[in-house]
C-alpha positions in Angstrom: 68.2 57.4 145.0 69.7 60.8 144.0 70.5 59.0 140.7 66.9 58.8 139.8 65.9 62.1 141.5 68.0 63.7 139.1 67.3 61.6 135.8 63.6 63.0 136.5 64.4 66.3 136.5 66.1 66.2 133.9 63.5 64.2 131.7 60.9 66.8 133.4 63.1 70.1 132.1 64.0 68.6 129.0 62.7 70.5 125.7 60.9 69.0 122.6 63.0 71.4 120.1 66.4 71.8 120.0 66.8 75.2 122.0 63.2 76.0 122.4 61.9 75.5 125.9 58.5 74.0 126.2 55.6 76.9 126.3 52.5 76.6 128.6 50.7 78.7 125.9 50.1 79.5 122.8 51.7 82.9 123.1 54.6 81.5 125.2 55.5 78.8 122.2 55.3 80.9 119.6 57.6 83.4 121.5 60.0 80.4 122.7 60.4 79.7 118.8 61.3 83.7 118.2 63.3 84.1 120.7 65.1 80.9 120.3 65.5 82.0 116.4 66.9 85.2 117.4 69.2 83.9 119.8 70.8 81.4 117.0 71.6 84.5 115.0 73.5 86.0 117.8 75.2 82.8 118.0 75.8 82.1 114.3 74.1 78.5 114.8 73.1 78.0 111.3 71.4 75.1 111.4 69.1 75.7 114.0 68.6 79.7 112.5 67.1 78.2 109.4 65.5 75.2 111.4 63.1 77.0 112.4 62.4 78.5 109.0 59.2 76.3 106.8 60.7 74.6 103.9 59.0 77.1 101.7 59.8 80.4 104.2 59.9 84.1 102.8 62.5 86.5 104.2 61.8 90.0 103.3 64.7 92.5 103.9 65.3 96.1 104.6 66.0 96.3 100.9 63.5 96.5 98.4 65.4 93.4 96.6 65.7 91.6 99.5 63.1 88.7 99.1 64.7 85.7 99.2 63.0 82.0 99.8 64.5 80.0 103.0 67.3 78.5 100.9 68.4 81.1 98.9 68.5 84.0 102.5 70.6 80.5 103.4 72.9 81.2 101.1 73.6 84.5 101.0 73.7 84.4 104.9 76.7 81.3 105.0 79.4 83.4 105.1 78.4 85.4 108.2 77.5 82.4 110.0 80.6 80.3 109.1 82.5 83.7 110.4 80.8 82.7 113.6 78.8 86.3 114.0 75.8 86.0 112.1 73.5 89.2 113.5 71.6 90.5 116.7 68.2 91.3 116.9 67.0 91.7 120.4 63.3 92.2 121.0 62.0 95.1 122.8 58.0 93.9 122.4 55.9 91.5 120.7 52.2 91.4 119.8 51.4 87.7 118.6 47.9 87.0 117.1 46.2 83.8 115.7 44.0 82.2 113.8 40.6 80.8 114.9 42.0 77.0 114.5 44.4 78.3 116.2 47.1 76.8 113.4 48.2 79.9 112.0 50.3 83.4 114.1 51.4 86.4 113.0 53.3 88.9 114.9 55.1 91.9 115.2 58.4 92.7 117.1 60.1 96.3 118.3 63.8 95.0 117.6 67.0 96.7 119.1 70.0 95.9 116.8 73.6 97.0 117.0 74.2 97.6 113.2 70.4 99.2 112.0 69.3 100.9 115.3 65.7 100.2 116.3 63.9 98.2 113.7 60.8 96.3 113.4 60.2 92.7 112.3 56.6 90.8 111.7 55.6 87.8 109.9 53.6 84.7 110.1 54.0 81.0 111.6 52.4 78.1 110.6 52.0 75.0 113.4 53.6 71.9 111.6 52.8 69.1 114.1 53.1 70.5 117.5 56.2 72.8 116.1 55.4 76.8 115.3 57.5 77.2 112.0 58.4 80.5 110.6 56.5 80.6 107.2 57.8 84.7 106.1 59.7 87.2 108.4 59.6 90.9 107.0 62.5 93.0 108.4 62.0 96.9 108.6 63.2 100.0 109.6 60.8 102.3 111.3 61.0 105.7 109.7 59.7 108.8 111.3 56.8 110.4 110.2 58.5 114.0 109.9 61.8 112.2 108.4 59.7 110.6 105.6 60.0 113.3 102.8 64.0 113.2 103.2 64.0 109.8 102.7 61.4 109.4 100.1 63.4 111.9 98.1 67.0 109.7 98.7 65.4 106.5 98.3 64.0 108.1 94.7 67.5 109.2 93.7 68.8 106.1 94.5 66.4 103.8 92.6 65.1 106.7 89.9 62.9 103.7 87.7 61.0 103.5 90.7 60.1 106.9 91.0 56.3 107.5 91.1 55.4 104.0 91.5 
């Protein structure tokens, strides 16, 4: 009996996506999928990082050139997860929104990160099925108010065609 005891529990903890626990809510899924998608940075698990990715997925950088469509962010981010140490973002808060039809979220995330300081992240997911896929992630780097003319004035010396745009 103990047997079958446990084979329940675990068919009743078992989740539907690798590494993302099953959500009661809307909010709770969609933050299941983010966190989980966070986490495989940390542990440079390729495969499920860019799982959770649409196959048509925009990933906009800190950099102005940094857009990049899922597969090419895949490449350019293969030698960091073959290292085994991809990046770590760890989320401070998260406001998630929807849509009416409740098919579409967007959010936006207070990250802490090692390398960048505190930085920002927001984007949308689209539902595919009963799965919450990551359709574009924009990654940012809060600057503050009375820090902006400094910046503004570096960022224009270092891109100078931009300058007045």
């Amino acid at each position: 009996m103990p047997t079958a005891a446990l084979l329940c529990l675990a068919l009743l903890t078992a989740t539907p996506d690798a590494g993302t626990p099953a959500a009661s809510t809307p909010t709770a899924a969609v933050n299941a999928v983010l966190d989980d998608w966070h986490k495989a940075a940390a542990q440079a698990d390729e495969a499920r990082y860019f799982g959770h990715f649409t196959p048509d997925a925009v990933y906009l950088g800190t950099d102005a050139t940094e857009r990049w469509t899922r597969d090419a962010f895949r490449a350019w981010a293969k030698p960091y997860f073959s290292k085994g140490k991809a990046w770590s973002f760890t989320p401070v808060s998260r406001q998630v929104s929807f849509s009416k039809d409740g098919a579409v979220a967007w959010f936006d995330e207070a990250l802490s990160t090692p390398n960048m300081g505190p930085a920002r992240g927001s984007g949308v997911l689209v539902k595919d099925g009963g799965t919450w896929k990551i359709a574009q992630y924009n990654l940012s780097i809060p600057i503050p108010n009375e820090l902006m003319q400094d910046f503004k004035q570096r960022i224009e010396a270092h891109h100078p065609k931009q300058k007045g745009k």
